[in-house]
N, C-alpha and C positions, 0 to 999 in steps of 0.2 A: 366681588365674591358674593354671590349669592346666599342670603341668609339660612334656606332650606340646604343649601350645601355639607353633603354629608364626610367622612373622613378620608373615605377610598375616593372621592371626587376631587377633594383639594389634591391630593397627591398627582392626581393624575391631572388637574391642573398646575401644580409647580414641576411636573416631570415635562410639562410640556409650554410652557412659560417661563420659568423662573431657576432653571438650568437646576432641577434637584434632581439628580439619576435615579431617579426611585426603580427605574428598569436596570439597571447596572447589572442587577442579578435577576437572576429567575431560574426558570427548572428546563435550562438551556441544554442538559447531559443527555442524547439519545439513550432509548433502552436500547439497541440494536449501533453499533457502528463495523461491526465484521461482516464479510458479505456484502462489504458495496463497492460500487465502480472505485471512490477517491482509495480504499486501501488496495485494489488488485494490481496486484506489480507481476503478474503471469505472462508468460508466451500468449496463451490463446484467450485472455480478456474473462475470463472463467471466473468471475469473481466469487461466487459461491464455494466454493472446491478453494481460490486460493487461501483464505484467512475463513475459517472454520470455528463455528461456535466453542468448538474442543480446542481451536489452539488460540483463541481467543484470551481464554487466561494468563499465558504466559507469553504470547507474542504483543512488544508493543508496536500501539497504531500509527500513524502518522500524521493522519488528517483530524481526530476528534475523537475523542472520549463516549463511552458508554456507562451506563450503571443502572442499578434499581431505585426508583424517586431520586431523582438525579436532581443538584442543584449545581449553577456554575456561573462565570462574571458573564458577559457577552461577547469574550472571545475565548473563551472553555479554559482558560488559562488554571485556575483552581479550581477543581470537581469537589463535590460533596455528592456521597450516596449510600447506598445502604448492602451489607452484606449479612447475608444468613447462613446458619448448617443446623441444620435440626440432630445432630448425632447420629444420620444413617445414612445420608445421603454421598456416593463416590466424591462429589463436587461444593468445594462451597460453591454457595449461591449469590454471585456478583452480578451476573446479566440472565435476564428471562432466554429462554428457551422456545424454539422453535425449528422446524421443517425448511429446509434449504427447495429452492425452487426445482430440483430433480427429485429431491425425497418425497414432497408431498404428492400425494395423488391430485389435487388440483393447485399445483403449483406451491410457493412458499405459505406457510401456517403458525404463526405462532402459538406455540402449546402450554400456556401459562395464564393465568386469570387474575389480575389485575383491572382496578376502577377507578376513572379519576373523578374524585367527586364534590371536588368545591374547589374555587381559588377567584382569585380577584387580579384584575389589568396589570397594575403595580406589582403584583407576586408580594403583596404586604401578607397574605395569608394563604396556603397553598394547602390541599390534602388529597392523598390517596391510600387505596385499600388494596393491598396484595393477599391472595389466598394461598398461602405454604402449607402443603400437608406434613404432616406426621409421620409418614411411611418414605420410604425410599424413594427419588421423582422418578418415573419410569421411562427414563430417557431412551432404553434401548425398545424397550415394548414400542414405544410411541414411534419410531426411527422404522422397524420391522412391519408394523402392520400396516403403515401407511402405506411402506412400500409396495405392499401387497394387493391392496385393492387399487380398481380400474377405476376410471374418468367416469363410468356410471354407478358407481359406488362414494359413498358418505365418506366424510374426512373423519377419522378416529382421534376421537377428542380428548384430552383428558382427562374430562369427567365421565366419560367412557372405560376407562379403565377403572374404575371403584375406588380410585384412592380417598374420594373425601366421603367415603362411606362411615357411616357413623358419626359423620361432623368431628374427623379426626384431621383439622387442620387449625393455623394459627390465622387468624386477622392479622397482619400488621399494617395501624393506621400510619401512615407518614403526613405529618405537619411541616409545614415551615411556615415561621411568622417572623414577620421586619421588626427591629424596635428603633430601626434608620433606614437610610439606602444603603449603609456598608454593615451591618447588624444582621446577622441571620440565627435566629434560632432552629434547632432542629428536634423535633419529639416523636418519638416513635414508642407507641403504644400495641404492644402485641396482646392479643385475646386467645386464651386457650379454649377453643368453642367443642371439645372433646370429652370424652366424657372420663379418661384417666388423665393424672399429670405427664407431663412429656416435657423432655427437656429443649433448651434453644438454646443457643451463641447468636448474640447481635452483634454484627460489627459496623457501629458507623464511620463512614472513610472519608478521608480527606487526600488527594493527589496531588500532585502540577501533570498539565498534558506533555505529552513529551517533546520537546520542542525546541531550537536551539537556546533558547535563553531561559532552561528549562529552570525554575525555581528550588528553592533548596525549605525543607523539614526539617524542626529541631527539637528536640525534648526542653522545656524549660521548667521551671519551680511550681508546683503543684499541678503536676501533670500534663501544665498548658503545652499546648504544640506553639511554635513560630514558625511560621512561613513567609519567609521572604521572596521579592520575585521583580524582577527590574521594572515592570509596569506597573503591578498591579501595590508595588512598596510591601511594607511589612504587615501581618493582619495575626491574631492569637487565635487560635482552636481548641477547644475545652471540650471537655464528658463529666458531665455532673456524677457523680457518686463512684462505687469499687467499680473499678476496671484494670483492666490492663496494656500498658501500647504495644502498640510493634509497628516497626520499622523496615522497609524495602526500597526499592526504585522501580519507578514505573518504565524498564527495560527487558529489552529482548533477553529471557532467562531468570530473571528476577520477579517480573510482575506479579508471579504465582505463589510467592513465598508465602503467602498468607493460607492459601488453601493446600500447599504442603504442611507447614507448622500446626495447621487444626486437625486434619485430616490422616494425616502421617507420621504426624509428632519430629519434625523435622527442623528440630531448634535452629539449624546451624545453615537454613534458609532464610533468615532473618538477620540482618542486619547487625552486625556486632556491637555497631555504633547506633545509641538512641538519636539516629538523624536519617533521612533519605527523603526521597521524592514521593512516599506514600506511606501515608499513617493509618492506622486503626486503633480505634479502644474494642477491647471485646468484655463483652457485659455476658457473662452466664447465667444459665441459672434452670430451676426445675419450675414452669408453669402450671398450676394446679389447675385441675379439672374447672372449666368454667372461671377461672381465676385470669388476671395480667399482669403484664411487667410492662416497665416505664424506662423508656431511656430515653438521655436530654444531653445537645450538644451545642455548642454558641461557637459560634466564626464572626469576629469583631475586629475593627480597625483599630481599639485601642484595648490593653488587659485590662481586664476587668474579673471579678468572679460575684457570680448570682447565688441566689438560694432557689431552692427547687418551687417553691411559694414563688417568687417575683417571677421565674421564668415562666411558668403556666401562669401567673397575670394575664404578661403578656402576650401567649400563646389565645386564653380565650379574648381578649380585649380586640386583638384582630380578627378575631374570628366573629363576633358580635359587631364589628365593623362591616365586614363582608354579609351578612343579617342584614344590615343598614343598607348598607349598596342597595341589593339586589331586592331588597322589600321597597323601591320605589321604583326600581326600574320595570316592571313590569305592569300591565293592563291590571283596573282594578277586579273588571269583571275575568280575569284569566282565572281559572282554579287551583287547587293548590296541587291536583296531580300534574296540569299541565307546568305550572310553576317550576316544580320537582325534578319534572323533563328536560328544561328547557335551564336549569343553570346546571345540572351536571351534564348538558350539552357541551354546554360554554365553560364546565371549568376544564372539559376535554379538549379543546381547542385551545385553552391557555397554557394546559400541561403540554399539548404538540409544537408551541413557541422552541425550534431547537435550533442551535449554532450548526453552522454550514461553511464549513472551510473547504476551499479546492483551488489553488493556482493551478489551471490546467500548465501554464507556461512550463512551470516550475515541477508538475508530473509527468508533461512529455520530456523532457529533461530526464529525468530520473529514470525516466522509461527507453535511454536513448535514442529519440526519435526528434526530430529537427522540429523546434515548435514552430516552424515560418511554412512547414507543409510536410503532413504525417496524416495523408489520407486513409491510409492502409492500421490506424489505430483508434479505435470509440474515443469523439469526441475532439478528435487532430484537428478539427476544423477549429476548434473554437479556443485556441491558445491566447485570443483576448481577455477572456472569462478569468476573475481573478475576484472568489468570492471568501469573504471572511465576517459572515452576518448571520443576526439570528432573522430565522423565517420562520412562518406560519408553514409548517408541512403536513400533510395526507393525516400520516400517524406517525408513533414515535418508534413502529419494530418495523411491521411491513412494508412502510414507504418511507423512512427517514430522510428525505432529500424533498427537494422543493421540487411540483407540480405545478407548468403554468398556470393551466386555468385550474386549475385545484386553486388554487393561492386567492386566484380573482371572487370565485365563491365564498372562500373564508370571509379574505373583506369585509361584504357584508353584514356577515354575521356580528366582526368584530366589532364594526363601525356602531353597532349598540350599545356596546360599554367603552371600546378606547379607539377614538375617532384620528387619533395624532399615531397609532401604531397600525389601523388600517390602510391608512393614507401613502404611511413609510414604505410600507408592502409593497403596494401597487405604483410607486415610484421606482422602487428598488432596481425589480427586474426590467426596466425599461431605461436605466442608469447606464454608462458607456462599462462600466465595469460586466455589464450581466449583454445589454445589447447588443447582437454583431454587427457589424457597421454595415451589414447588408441592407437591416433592417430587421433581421430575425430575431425572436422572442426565444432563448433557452427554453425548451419542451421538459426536458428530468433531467437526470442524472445520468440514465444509461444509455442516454441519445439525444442529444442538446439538439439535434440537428430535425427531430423530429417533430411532428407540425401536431402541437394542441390550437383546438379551436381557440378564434381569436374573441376572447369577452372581457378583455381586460379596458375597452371602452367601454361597456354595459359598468362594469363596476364602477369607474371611476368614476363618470356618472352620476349614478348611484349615491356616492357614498357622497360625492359633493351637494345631493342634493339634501341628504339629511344633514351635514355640518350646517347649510344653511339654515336648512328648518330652525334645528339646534341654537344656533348661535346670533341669527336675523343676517347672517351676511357671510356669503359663502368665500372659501379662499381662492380664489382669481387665478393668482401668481402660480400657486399649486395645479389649477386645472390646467390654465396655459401652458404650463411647464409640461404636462404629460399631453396634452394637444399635438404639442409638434411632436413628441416622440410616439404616438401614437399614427402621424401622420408617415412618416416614414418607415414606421412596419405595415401600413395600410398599403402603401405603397410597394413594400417587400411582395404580399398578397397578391398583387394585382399583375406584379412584373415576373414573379413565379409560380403560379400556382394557377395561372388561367394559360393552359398549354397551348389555346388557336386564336387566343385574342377575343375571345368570345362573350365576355361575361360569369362565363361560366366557370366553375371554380373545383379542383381535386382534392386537393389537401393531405390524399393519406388516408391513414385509418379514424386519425382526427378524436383520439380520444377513445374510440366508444369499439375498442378490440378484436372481439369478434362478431361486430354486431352484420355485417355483410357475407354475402354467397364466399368472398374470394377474400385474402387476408388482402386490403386493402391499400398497405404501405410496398406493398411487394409487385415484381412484376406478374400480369395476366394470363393466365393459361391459355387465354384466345387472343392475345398481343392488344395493340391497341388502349386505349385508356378509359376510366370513368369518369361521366360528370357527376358530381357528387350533389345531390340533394342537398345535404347540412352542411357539405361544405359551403354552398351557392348561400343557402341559408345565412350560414352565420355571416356571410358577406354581407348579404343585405343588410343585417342586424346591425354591422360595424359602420355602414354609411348611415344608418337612422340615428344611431349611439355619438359619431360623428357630427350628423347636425345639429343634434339638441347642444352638444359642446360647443358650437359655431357661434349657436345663434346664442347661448348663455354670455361668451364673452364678446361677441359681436355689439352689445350694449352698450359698451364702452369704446370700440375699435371696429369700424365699417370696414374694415380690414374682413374681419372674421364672417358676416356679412356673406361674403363674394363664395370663400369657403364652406359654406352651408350650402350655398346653390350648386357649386362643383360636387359633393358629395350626394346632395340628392338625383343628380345629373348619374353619377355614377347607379346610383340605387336603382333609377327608371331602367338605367339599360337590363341592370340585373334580373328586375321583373322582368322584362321585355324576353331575356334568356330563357328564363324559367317557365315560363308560358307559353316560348314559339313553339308552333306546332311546322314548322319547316321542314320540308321531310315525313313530313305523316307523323313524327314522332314528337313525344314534349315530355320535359319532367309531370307536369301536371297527366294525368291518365284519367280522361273522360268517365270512360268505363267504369272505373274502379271506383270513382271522385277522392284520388290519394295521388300525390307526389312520390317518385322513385328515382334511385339513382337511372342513369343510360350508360347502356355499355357499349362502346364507340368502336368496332372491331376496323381492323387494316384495311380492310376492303368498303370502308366511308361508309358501310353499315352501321345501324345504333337500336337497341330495342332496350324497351326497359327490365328493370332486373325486380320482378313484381314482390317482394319483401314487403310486408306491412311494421314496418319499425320505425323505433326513432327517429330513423333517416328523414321518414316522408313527415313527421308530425313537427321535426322543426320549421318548415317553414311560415309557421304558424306560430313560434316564438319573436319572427320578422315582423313584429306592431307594433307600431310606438303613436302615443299622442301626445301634440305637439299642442299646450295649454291656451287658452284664448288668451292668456296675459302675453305670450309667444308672438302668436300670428298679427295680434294688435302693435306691439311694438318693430316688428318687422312685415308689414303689405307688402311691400313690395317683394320679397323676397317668395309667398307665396304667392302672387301672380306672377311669376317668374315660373314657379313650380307648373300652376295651371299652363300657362303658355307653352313651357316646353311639352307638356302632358298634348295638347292642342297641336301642338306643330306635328309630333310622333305619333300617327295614332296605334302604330303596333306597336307601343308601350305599354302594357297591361298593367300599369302600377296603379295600387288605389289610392285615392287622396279625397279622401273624404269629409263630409264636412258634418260635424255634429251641432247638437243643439247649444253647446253656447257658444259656438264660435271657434271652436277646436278644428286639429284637422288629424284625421289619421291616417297615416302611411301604411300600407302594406302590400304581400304578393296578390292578395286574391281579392275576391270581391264577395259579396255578401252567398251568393248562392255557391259557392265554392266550400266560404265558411263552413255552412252547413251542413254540407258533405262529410267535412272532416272530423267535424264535432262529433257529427251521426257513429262515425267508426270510434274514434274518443271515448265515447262515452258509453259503449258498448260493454255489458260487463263480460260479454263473452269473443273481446278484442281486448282495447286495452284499459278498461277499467277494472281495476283491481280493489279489493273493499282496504287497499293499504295505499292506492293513487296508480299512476301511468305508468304503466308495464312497459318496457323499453319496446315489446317485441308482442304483436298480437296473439293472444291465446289461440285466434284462426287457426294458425301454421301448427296445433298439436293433432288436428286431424288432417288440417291438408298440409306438407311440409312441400317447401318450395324447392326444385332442382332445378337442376342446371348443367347440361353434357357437352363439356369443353373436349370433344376431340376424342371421347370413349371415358374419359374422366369424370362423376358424377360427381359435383355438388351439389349440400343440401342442408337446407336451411331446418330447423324446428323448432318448435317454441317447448322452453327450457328453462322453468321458474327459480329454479334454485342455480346448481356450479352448472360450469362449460362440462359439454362432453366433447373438446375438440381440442387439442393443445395448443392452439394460435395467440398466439402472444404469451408461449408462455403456459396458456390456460389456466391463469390465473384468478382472472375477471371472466364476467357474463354477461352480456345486452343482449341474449335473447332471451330475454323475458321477465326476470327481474323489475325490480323496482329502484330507479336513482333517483337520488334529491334533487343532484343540479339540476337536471332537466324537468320532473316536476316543477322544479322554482322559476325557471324559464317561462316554463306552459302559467303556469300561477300568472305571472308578470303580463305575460300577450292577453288571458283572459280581462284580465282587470284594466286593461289599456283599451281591447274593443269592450267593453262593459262602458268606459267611457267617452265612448263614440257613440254608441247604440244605445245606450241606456236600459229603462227599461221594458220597452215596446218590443226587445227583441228578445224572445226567449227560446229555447231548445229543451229537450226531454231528457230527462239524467236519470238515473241512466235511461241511456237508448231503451225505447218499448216497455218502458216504467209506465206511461201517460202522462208521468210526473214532470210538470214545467220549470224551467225554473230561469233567471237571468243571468246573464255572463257571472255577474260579481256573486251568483247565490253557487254556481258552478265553482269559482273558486275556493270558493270558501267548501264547498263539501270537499273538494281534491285537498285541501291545507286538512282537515279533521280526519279525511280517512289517513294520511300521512303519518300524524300525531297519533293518533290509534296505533301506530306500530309499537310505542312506547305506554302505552298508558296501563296499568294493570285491570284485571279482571277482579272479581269478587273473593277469590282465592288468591293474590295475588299474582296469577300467571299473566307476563305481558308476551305479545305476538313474537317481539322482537327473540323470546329466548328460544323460538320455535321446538317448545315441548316437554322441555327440557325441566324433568321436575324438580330437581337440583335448586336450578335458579331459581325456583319460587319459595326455599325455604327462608326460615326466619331472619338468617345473615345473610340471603341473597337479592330479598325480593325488591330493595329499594336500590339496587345495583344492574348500572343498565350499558349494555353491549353499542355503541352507534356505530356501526357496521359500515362496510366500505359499498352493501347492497343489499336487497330483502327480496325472500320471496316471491314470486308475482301472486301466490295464491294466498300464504296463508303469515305475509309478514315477517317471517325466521330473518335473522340477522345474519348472512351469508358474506365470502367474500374478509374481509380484512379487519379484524373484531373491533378496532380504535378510531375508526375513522371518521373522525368526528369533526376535523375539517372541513370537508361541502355536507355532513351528514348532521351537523350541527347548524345546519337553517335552520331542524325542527325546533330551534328556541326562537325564529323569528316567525315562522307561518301562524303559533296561534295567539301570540300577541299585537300580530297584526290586525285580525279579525275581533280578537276580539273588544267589543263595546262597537263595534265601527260597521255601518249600514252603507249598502249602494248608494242612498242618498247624500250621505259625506262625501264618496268620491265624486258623484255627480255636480254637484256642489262647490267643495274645493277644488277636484283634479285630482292628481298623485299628487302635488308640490301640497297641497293643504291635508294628506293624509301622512303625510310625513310630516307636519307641524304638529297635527294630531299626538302621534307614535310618541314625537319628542316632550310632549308635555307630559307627559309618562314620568320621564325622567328628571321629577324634581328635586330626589334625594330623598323627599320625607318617607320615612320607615310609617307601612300602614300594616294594623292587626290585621287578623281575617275577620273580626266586626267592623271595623273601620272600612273594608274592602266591600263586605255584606253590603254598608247601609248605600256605599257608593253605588 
């Protein structure tokens, strides 16, 4: 144990050594569980229409629990969460609210405002901020006018409707602090930010999920609740101060008794008997203008009773632990706006940790459909799938379910504060429980079968290489472990998704929705099939990702060794694809100097589909360098490379050789580079003063078509929502701004920075005159990123795109991480929580900062990652302390 070892670090070293579950709990409860694939039991798979936020109250779920600041063990078996009624509202307030994916004018919306604004790995300390207005919630206002406006029309918000006009709504802070692994406090502090008193009902609730070995509620002597439950054994629930309980079952017909009995005065909806499967204490009261109320609740393994003094002890003593954390984890020279950013990032992604239950087996069943082949129902294929885990998901309303390469981005992220739970992640879904024995990777929830790009080698990776830094000795057994199952969905790839044997690679829509002419997962108006650019792309990417894993454990085992040459072998062919101009035609386009998908019609014609997007800038994420510590311990292995590169010469692959001995892989060659940067870095393309537009700003004056048969498609560039309902029309890539794929481009830069150094510079932007070197490029794409979030002098940040609202006094340190942002002027667009891949912005500027070109030249990545991790010593430093550094 390390002497500088601070309190949230022991834990999450004895949670991951020393068998102490300090994760046992956490804030596992979804806000949203109605409205998804595991509950729809309908004919036509309609899951929105069948379980409805209106019957959500009184219909029970099946699959998993919902609530507001949700707390629960790790198989949701006992829920804690928070209910409200302000005295006017039709509804109590159990679950947030939002637009079903027909109601919204761009697809589903959640219509409620909520911030998750701190928390720690262990869930020893947890907080968020809910804004409850005063006034009536304007559910049907919100429902009506959405409906009303068209796909080129704004999404009607709820601070659009004036309800928090006059600062006539409540704060409620939600805490939760550990005073063990089975110890949870809960404090909910409500703020009347209004300028008259107004009354509130709190109710803090305690359930069992409904389930066969569903637990049982009991009234005992001084108010405590018992709850018994065949796994989870006996545990006490308490509400410090005047309250009062009630009593239900969390059952179809009963669930609702609570919000009948407050709302309707409906005594004899409540349980006669002080016992059921769901409890509340309800704490009233009149909150005075500018005034607050307090309420505190303990769920323990063993009785016990607090005073109101010990429990906020311990409430701030975790909370000035998490102070501790997070005051070493970061760069000295980082500032404190970025700081700011960058842990209620991260406590957004701790809040998104949610339990994920689905036996498909056991739902084709239920659904009478033969689980051995039920092609004819979403997800019949994959009756292997048999998931009862907490994952790292998108968000916790608009996407509650696990995202492949969503997941793989988290990682990451996570891998900066808890290395033993990003790790778990990224083994999870490649487990036989989650893998098809195909090879295939589970895509979501509402199509397992669909193809997310494959980066879940990039991460692993990754993350093994910082545990290294970290710790002087990476885990082996772990990487290996995900090696082989990594190999045989490589293999999945290779035997389905390259249609002519070609190299060349489909995939689908591959994530990025409507980012192409045609919906891409669907069949082609003009027959015939596409090579996909990013699909061919991320292939490449997965044979480079592949080798570094080869030759990492190849160290110990010449085995691995052989594996590295096969994988590069595959790679050269892939350049070899992407570059033949066979046929007049090539993904690479001279002309243009950009990469495009081809579209291969029946008649063995192919022409490219001239789109300036995403598509063509990934293959430009396909760079990896391979460290002189690498190529030294395996020669041979790269004159293997050269030789084959020598025998093939239509292999266009580069293998480059930098100044210490490194060697870089990639599609293109330096005057290619060039080309692409030139369009990159264009601020009237794709550079945006907020990072890499999915989609060139070109296409708002010239939009790209395409006449399939008298049928016009057509592409435009479109910064903010879709004007197209393709997928849903949910999401947008054209034009916008993602993190993962900035974080990608970030990655490819900083890997040719170290190839090239710094002799090799380009102009940023394009026709600035202004030079600058691959690593100075990255670093401005990481700051313009971080600027989405950072305040102005007034406190407005970009991200709230205008909105003057958020800039007031109770909003301005409260920040939206958006599932996408504007391409022009940074708005947080798209899915307001999503803080999953949208939470890198806590690692771009702590990567940067204190750290020069010269580091990476220097050390490599593997020494800028020893760097990062000496960061993380624990010691708590001032901001004098930071200054003098």
């Amino acid at each position: 144990m390390s002497a500088s070892e601070n309190a949230e670090q022991r834990r999450l070293r004895d949670a991951d050594t020393a068998a102490v579950d300090w994760r046992h709990w956490g804030p596992y409860l979804s806000e949203r569980q109605w409205g998804t694939v595991r509950e729809d039991y309908s004919e036509g798979g309609d899951a929105w229409s069948y379980l409805s936020h209106d019957q959500a109250r009184s219909r029970a779920y099946k699959w998993g629990e919902d609530g507001i600041g949700g707390f629960s063990d790790d198989r949701q078996n006992l829920c804690l969460a928070v209910a409200l009624w302000n005295g006017r509202d039709p509804i109590l307030k159990e679950r947030f609210f939002g637009l079903t994916n027909s109601e919204g004018n761009h697809g589903e919306d959640l219509k409620e405002y909520y911030f998750y604004v701190d928390g720690t790995p262990t869930h020893s300390y947890m907080k968020m901020i809910y804004k409850y207005p005063h006034r009536e919630f304007p559910y049907t206002d919100l429902v009506a006018t959405n409906r009303q406006r068209g796909l080129n029309e704004f999404e009607y918000e709820l601070v659009d409707t004036g309800i928090f006009a006059e600062e006539r709504y409540f704060d409620v802070e939600i805490e939760y602090a550990k005073t063990g692994p089975e110890e949870i406090l809960t404090r909910i502090t409500v703020h009347n930010r209004g300028p008259e008193p107004a009354e509130l009902h709190v109710l803090p609730t305690v359930w069992f999920r409904a389930t066969e070995d569903q637990g049982r509620l009991v009234a005992g002597e001084d108010a405590t609740v018992q709850a018994d439950h065949d796994q989870l054994g006996t545990r006490w629930w308490s509400c410090l101060g005047q309250h009062s309980l009630l009593f239900t079952e969390n059952a179809d017909g009963r669930k609702d008794a609570f919000h009948r009995y407050l709302i309707h005065g409906e005594k004899e909806a409540l349980n006669a008997e002080p016992a059921g499967s769901k409890a509340a204490a309800v704490v009233s009261g009149t909150v005075a203008a500018g005034g607050t109320m307090v309420v505190r609740a303990m769920l323990s393994d063993r009785p016990q009773t607090v005073t109101e003094a010990e429990f906020d002890a311990v409430v701030e003593a975790r909370r000035a632990e998490a102070d501790e954390f997070y005051g070493g984890l970061f760069a000295p020279a980082l500032g404190e706006p970025e700081r700011h950013v960058a842990r209620q990032a991260l406590a957004g992604m701790l809040w998104s940790k949610q339990y994920f239950g689905y036996d498909v087996e056991r739902w084709l069943k239920e659904h009478g459909k033969d689980p051995l082949g039920a092609p004819d129902i979403r997800n019949g294929e994959w009756f292997h799938l048999d998931a009862h885990d907490v994952i790292s998901m998108p968000d916790t309303w608009e996407y509650p379910w696990f995202a492949a390469w969503d997941l793989a981005f988290h990682t990451v992220a996570f891998a900066a504060i808890d290395l033993g739970f990003a790790k778990s992640q990224l083994e999870l879904l490649l487990s036989r429980r989650y893998l098809h024995p195909n090879g295939q990777i589970p895509a979501y929830e509402w199509n397992f079968s669909d193809v997310n790009p494959p980066v879940h080698a990039w991460a692993t990776y990754l993350v093994y290489e910082l545990e290294k830094a970290r710790t002087g000795t990476g885990d082996r057994a772990w990487l290996e472990r995900q090696f082989h199952k990594l190999s045989k969905n490589f293999t999945w790839w290779v035997n389905r998704k390259d249609i002519d044997g070609r190299n060349v690679f489909q995939g689908g829509f591959l994530g990025l929705d409507n980012i192409g002419v045609f919906d891409r997962s669907a069949p082609l108006p003009t027959g015939g099939h596409l090579d996909q650019a990013d699909g061919t792309a991320w292939m490449a990417l997965y044979c480079q990702n592949l080798i570094q894993i080869a030759l990492e454990l190849g160290a110990d085992d010449p085995v691995y060794v052989e594996e590295a040459q096969t994988y590069f072998e595959h790679f050269a062919w892939i350049a070899a694809a992407v570059n033949n101009t066979g046929g007049g035609v090539s993904m690479w386009d001279e002309q243009d100097g950009f990469f495009y998908d081809l579209l291969r019609t029946p008649d063995g014609s192919a022409q490219p589909l001239r789109v300036r997007s995403m598509v063509g800038l990934l293959p430009l994420a396909a760079a990896t360098v391979y460290d002189h510590g690498v190529v030294e311990r395996h020669p041979t292995v790269i004159d293997e490379m050269r030789h084959f590169l020598e025998r093939n010469p239509g292999v266009m692959a580069t293998l480059a050789s930098g100044r210490r001995g490194q060697r870089l892989l990639s599609l293109f060659d330096e005057g290619k580079l060039r080309r692409i940067l030139a369009r990159m870095l264009d601020e009237n393309e794709f550079l945006s003063p907020y990072g890499i537009r999915a989609l060139s700003r070109y296409h708002a004056e010239h939009p790209f078509e395409f006449d399939a048969g008298g049928q016009v498609f057509r592409v435009t560039y479109q910064p903010a929502e879709s004007d197209t309902g393709m997928f849903g029309g949910n999401s947008n890539w054209r034009g916008p701004i993602w993190f993962p794929m900035n974080a990608l481009i970030i990655r490819a830069l900083l890997n040719l920075y170290g190839s090239y150094g710094d002799e090799f510079t380009v102009e940023c932007p394009t026709g600035s005159g202004r030079q600058m070197t691959l690593f100075e490029v990255a670093r401005e794409i990481s700051d313009r990123l971080t600027r989405i979030f950072l305040p102005d002098a007034d406190g407005h940040r970009p991200c709230y795109g205008g909105q003057g609202t958020f800039a007031g006094e109770h909003w301005r340190d409260l920040m939206f991480f958006s599932e996408y942002f504007h391409g022009d002027n940074g708005a947080g667009i798209g899915a307001a929580h999503q803080t999953g891949w949208t939470g890198l912005v806590a690692v771009f500027p702590n990567l940067f900062a204190g750290l020069t070109g010269q580091h990476l030249l220097e050390r490599g990545m593997t020494g800028i990652f020893q760097k990062m991790e000496q960061r993380m010593s624990g010691v708590t430093q001032t901001a004098e302390q930071r200054e003098d550094r």
